[in-house]
NUSE-206778 format. One record per residue (C-alpha): x, y, z; chain; residue in one letter. Coordinates in steps of 0.02 Angstrom, whole numbers. Layout:
% NUSE-206778
<rec xx="X" yy="Y" zz="Z" kette="A" rest="A"/>
...
//
This chain:
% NUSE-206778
<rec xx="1912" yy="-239" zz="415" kette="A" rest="X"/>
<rec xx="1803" yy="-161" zz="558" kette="A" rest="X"/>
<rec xx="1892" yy="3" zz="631" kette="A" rest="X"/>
<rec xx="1915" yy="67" zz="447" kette="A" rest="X"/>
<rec xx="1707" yy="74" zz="401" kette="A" rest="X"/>
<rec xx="1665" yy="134" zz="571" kette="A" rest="X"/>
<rec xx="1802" yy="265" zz="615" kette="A" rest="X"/>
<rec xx="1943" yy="252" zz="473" kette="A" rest="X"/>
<rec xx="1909" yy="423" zz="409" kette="A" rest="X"/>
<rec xx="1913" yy="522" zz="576" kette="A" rest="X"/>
<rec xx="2077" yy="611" zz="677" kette="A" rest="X"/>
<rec xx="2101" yy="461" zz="802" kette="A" rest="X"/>
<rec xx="2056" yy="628" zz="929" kette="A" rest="X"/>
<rec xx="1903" yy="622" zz="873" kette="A" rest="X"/>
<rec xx="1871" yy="435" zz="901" kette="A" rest="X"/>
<rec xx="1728" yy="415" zz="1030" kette="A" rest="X"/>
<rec xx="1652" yy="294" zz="1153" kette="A" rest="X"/>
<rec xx="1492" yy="265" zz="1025" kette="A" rest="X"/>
<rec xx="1612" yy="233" zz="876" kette="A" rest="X"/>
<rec xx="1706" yy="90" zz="985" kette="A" rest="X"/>
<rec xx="1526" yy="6" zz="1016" kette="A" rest="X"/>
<rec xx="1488" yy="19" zz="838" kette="A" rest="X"/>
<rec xx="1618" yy="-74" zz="788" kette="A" rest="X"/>
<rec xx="1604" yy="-213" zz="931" kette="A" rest="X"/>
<rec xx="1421" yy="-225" zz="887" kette="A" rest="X"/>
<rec xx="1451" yy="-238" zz="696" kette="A" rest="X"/>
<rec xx="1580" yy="-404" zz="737" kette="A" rest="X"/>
<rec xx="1454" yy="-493" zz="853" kette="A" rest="X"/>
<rec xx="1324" yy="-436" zz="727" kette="A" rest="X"/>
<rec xx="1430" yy="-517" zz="593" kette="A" rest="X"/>
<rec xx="1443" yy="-703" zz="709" kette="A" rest="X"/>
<rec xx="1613" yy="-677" zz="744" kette="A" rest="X"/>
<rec xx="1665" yy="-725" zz="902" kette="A" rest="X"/>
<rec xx="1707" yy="-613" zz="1082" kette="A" rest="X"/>
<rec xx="1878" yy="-641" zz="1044" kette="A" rest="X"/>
<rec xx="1907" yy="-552" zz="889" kette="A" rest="X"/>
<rec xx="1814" yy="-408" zz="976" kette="A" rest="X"/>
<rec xx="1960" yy="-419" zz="1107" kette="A" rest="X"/>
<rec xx="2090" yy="-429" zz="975" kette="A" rest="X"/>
<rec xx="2023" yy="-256" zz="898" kette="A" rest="X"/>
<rec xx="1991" yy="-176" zz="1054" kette="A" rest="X"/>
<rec xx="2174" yy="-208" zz="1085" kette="A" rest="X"/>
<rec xx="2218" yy="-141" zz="919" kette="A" rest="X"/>
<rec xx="2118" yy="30" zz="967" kette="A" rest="X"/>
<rec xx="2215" yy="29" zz="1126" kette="A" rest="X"/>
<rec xx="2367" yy="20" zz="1047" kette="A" rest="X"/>
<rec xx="2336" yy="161" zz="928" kette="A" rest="X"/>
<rec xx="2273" yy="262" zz="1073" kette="A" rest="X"/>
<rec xx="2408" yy="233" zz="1191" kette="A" rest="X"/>
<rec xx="2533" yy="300" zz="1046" kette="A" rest="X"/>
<rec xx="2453" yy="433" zz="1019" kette="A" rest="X"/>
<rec xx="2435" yy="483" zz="1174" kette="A" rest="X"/>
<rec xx="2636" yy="470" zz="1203" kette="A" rest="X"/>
<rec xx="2642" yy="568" zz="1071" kette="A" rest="X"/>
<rec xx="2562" yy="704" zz="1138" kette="A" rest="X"/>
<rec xx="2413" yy="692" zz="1013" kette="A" rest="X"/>
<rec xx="2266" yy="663" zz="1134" kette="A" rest="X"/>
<rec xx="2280" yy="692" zz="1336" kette="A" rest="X"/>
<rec xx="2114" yy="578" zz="1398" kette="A" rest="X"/>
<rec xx="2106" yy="392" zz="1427" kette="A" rest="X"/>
<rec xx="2040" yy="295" zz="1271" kette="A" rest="X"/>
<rec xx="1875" yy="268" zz="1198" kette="A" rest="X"/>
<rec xx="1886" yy="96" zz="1261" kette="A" rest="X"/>
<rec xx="1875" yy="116" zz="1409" kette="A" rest="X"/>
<rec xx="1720" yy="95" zz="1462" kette="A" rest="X"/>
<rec xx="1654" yy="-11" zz="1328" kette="A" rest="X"/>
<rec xx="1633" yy="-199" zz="1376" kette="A" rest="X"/>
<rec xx="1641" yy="-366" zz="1300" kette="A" rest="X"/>
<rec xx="1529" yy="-495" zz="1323" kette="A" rest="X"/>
<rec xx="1640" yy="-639" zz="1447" kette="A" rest="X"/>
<rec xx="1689" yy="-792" zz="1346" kette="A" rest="X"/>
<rec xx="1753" yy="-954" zz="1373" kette="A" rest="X"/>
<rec xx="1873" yy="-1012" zz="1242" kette="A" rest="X"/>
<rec xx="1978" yy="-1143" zz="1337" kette="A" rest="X"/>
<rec xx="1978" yy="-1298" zz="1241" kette="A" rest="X"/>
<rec xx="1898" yy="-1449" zz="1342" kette="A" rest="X"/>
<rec xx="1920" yy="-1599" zz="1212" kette="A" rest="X"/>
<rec xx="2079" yy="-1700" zz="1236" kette="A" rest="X"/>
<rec xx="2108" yy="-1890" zz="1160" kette="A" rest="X"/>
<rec xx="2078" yy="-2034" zz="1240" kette="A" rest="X"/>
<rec xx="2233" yy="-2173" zz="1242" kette="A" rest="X"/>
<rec xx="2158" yy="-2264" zz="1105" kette="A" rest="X"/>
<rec xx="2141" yy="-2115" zz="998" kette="A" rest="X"/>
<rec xx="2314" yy="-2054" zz="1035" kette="A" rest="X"/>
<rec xx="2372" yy="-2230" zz="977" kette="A" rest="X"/>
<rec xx="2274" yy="-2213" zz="819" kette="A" rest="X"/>
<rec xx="2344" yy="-2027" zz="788" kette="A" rest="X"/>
<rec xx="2535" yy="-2072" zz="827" kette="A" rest="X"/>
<rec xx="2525" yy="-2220" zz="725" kette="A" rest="X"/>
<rec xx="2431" yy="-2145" zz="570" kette="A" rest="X"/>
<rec xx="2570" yy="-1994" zz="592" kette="A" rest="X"/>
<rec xx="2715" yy="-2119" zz="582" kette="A" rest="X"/>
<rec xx="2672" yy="-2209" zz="441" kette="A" rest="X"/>
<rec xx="2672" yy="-2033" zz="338" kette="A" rest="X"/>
<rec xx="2792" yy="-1928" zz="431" kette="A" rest="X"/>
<rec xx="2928" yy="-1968" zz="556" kette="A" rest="X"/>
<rec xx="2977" yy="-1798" zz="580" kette="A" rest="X"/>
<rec xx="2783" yy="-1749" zz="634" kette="A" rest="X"/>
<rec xx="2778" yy="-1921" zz="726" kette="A" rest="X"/>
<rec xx="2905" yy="-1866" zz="826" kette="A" rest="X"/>
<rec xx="2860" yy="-1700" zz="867" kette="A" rest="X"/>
<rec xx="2671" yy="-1754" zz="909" kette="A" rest="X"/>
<rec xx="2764" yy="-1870" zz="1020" kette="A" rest="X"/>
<rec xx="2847" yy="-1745" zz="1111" kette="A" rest="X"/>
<rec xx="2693" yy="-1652" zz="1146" kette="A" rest="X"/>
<rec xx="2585" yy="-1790" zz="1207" kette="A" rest="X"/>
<rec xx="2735" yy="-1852" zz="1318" kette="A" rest="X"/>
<rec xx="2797" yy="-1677" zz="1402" kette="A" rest="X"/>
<rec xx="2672" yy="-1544" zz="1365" kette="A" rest="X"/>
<rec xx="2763" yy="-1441" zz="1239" kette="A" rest="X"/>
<rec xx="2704" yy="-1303" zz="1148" kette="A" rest="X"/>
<rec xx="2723" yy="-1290" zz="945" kette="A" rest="X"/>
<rec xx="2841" yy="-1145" zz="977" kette="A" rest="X"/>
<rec xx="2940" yy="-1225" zz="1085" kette="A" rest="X"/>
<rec xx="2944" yy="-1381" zz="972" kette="A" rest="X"/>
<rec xx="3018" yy="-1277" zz="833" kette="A" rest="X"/>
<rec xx="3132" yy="-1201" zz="934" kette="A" rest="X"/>
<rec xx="3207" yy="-1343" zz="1019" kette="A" rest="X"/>
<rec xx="3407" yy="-1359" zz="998" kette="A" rest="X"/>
<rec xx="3514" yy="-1515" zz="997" kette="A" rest="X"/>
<rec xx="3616" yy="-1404" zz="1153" kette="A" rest="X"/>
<rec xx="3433" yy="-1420" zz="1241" kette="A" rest="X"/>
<rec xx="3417" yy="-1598" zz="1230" kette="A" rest="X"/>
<rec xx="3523" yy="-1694" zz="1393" kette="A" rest="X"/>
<rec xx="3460" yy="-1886" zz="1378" kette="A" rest="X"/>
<rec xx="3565" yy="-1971" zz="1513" kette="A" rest="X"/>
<rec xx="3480" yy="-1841" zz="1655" kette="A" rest="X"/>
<rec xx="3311" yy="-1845" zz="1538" kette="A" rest="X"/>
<rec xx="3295" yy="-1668" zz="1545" kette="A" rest="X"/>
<rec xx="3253" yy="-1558" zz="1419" kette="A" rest="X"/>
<rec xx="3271" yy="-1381" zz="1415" kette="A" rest="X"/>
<rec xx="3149" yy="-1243" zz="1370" kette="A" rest="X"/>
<rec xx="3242" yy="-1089" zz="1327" kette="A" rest="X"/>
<rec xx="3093" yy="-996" zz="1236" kette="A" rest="X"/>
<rec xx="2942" yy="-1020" zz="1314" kette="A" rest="X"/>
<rec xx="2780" yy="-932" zz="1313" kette="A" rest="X"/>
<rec xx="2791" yy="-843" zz="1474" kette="A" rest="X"/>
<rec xx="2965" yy="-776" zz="1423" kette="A" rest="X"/>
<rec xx="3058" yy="-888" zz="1561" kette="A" rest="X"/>
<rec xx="3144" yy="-1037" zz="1558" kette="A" rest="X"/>
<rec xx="3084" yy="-1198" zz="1613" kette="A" rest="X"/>
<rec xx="3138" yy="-1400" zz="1593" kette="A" rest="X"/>
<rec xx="3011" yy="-1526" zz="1515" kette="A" rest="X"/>
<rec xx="3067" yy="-1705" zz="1582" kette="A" rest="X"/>
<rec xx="3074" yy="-1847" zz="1480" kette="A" rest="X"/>
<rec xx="3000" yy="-2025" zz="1467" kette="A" rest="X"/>
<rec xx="3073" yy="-2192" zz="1429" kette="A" rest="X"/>
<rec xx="2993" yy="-2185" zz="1249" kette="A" rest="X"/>
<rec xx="3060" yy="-2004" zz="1219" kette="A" rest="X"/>
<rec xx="3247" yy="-2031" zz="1270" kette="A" rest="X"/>
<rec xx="3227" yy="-2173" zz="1158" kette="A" rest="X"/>
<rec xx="3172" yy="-2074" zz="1024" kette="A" rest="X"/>
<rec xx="3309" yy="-1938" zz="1034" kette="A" rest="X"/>
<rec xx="3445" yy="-2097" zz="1056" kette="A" rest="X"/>
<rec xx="3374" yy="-2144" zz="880" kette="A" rest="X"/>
<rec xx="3424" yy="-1993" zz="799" kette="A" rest="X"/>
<rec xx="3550" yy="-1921" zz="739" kette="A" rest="X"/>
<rec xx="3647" yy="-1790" zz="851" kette="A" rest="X"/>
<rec xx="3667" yy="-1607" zz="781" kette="A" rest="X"/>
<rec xx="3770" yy="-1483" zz="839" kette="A" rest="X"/>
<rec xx="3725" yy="-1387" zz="995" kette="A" rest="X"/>
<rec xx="3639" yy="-1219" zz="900" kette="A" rest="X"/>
<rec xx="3559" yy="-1355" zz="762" kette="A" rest="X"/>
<rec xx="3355" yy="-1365" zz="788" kette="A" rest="X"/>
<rec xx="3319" yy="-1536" zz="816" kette="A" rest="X"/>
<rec xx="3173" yy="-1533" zz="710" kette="A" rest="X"/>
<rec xx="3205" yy="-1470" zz="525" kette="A" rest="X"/>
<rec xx="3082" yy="-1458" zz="369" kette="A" rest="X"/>
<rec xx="3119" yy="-1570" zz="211" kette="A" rest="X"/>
<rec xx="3227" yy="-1418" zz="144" kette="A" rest="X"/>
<rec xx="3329" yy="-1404" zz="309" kette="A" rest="X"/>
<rec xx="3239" yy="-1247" zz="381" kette="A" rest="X"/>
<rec xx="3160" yy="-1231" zz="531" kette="A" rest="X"/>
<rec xx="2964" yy="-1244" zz="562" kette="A" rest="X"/>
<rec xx="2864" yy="-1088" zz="599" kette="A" rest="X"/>
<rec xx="2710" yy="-1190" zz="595" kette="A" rest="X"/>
<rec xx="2650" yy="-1369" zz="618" kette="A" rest="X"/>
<rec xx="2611" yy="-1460" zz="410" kette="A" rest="X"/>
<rec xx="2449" yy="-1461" zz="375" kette="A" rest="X"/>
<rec xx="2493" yy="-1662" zz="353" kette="A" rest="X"/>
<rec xx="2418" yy="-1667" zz="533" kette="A" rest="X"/>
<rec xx="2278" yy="-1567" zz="503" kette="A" rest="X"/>
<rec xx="2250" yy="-1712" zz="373" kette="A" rest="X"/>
<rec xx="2271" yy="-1868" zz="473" kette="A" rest="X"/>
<rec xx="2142" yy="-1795" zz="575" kette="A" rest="X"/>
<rec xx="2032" yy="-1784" zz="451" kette="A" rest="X"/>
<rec xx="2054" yy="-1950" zz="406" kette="A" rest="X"/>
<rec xx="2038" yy="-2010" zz="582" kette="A" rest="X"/>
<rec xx="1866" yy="-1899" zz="580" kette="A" rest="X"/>
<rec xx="1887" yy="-1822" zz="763" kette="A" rest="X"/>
<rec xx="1830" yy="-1683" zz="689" kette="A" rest="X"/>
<rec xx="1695" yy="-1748" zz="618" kette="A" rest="X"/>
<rec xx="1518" yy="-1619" zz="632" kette="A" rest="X"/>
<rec xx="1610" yy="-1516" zz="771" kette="A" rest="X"/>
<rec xx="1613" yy="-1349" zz="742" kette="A" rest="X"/>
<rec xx="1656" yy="-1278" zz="911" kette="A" rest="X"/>
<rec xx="1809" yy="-1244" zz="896" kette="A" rest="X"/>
<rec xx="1849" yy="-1293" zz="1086" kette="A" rest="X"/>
<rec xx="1807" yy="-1469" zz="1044" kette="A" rest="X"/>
<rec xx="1901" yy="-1500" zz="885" kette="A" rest="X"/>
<rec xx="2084" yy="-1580" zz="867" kette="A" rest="X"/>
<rec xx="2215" yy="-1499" zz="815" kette="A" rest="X"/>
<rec xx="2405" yy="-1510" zz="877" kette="A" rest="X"/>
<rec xx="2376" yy="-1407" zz="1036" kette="A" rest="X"/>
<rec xx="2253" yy="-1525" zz="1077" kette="A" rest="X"/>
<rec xx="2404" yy="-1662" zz="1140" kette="A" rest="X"/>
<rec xx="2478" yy="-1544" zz="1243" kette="A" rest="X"/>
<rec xx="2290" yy="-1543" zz="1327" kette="A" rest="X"/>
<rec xx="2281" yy="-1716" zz="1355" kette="A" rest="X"/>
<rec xx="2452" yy="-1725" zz="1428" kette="A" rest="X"/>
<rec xx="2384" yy="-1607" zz="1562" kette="A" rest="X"/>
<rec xx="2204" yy="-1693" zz="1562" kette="A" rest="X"/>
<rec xx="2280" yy="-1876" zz="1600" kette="A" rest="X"/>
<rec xx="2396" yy="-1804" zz="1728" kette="A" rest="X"/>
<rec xx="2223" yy="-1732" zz="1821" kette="A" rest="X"/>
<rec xx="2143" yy="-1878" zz="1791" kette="A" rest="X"/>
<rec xx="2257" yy="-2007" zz="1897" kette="A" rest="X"/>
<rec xx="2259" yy="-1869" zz="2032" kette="A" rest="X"/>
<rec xx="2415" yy="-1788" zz="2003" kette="A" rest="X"/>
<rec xx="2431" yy="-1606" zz="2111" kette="A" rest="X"/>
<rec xx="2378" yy="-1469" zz="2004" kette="A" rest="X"/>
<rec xx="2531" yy="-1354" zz="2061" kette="A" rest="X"/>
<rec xx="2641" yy="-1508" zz="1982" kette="A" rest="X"/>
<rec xx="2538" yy="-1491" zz="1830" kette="A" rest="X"/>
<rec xx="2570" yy="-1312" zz="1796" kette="A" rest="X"/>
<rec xx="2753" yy="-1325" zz="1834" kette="A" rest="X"/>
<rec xx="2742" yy="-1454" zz="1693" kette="A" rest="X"/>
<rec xx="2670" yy="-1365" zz="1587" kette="A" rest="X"/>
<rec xx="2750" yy="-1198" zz="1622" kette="A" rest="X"/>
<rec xx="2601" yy="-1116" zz="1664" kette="A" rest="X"/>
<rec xx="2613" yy="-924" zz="1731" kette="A" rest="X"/>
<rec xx="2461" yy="-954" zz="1837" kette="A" rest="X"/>
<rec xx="2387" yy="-1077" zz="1943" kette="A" rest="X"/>
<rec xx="2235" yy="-1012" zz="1883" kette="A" rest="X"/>
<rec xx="2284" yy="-1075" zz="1681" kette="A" rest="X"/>
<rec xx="2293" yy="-1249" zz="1784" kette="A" rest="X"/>
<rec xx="2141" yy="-1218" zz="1864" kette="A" rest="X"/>
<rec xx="2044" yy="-1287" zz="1691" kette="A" rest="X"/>
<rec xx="2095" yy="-1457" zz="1744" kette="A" rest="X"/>
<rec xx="2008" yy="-1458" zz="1922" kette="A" rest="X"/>
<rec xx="1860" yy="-1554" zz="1871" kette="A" rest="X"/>
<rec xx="1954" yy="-1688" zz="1787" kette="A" rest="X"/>
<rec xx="2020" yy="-1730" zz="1978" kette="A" rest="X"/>
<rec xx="1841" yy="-1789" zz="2037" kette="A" rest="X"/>
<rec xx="1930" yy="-1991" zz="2047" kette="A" rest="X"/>
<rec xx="2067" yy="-1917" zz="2151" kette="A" rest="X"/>
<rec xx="1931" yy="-1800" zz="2281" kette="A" rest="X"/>
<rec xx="1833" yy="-1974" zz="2266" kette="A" rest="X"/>
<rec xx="1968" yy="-2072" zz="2322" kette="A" rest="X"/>
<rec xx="2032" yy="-1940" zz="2468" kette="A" rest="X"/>
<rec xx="1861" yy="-1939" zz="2536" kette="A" rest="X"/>
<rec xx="1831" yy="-2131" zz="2542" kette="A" rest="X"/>
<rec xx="1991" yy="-2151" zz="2644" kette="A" rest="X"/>
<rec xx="1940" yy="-2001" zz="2769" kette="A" rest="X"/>
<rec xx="1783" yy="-2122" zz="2787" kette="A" rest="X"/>
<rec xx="1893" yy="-2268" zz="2841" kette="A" rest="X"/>
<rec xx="1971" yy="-2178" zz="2950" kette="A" rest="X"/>
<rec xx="1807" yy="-2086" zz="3035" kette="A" rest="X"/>
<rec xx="1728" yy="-2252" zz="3045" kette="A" rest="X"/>
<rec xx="1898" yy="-2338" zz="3122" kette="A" rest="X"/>
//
């Protein structure tokens, strides 16, 4: 869609530093966002790099000096408790497998993937641990369990180690969350007149508020990314100003202690 117009014709040799601006200019031009920029930028990279390990070109690629505007795409809305009440319960009367799973989320910080790719083997109630074999930074991690989540695995039934714990209607496994819940939000309007796409619901948002409740009653940040498996403290970092009760708090009790 925008390296074929621009340079879809020409030996990838040939590509040059003005035909890689042209097409970054033609998607902001278009309204589309920095990110899709980066996405095709990586594409050209890719291509590039290939060719060049194939002997085809010998410089670094046109690329490289070409720059994207910065952007901030980190979503900042999370739910309150009341609207996580209203979601859970407006999910269980319709689905109890996407009940669940939303539960799960909101409770340990779970990513959709991870979700999906949970196994019965995974799942160890009596030390309410569960284990994260696949996660997004390629290692392994444990997400621990609350009182209302070891309830809710005790309620169903046991699979065999290797079986996913969560299976579609026909008995495969999800590869992405039903659009039921992109419905129940509608009908819950959160997303009502928000565009920005960083302040609209959608499943990753409960993962979010795990992490934005935690920062809120002052927990550490480093015990937030462990939680949520981050590779960085810096991911975790998005949470800081969310801890402003906590610095509030610290700083009131250093008074005390001046004045004492």
């Amino acid at each position: 869609m925008w390296i074929d117009p621009v340079a879809g014709h020409k030996p990838i040799k040939d590509l040059s530093e003005f035909d890689v601006r042209r097409i970054v200019k033609n998607i902001l031009d278009d309204g589309k966002k920095p990110r899709t920029a980066q996405y095709v930028m990586a594409t050209l990279r890719q291509v590039w790099n290939k060719a060049r390990r194939g002997k085809i070109v010998s410089v670094d690629s046109s690329t490289r000096n070409v720059k994207i505007p910065k952007f901030d795409n980190r979503r900042q809305r999370f739910l309150s408790h009341e609207e996580a009440n209203a979601l859970l319960n407006a999910l269980m009367a319709k689905d109890t497998t996407l009940y669940r799973m939303a539960l799960l989320s909101l409770h340990t910080g779970m990513r959709a993937s991870e979700i999906f790719n949970l196994t019965w083997g995974c799942i160890h109630t009596k030390r309410g641990l569960i284990t994260i074999l696949d996660a997004k930074s390629g290692k392994g991690r444990a997400a621990f369990m609350t009182k209302q989540i070891k309830e809710m695995f005790d309620s169903m039934t046991r699979g065999n180690n290797d079986t996913n714990v969560f299976l579609r209607r026909d008995g495969k496994p999800f590869k992405e969350i039903p659009t039921l819940f992109r419905d129940v939000i509608t009908d819950l309007k959160f997303n009502e007149n928000v565009s920005d796409t960083r302040q609209r619901v959608c499943f990753h948002t409960l993962r979010h508020t795990l992490a934005s409740w935690h920062a809120e009653q002052g927990t550490d940040l480093y015990v937030i990314k462990e939680l949520l498996g981050h590779g960085s403290i810096t991911l975790t970092e998005r949470y800081s100003h969310l801890s402003n009760g906590a610095l509030q708090e610290a700083t009131r009790d250093f008074e005390k202690k001046v004045k004492a």
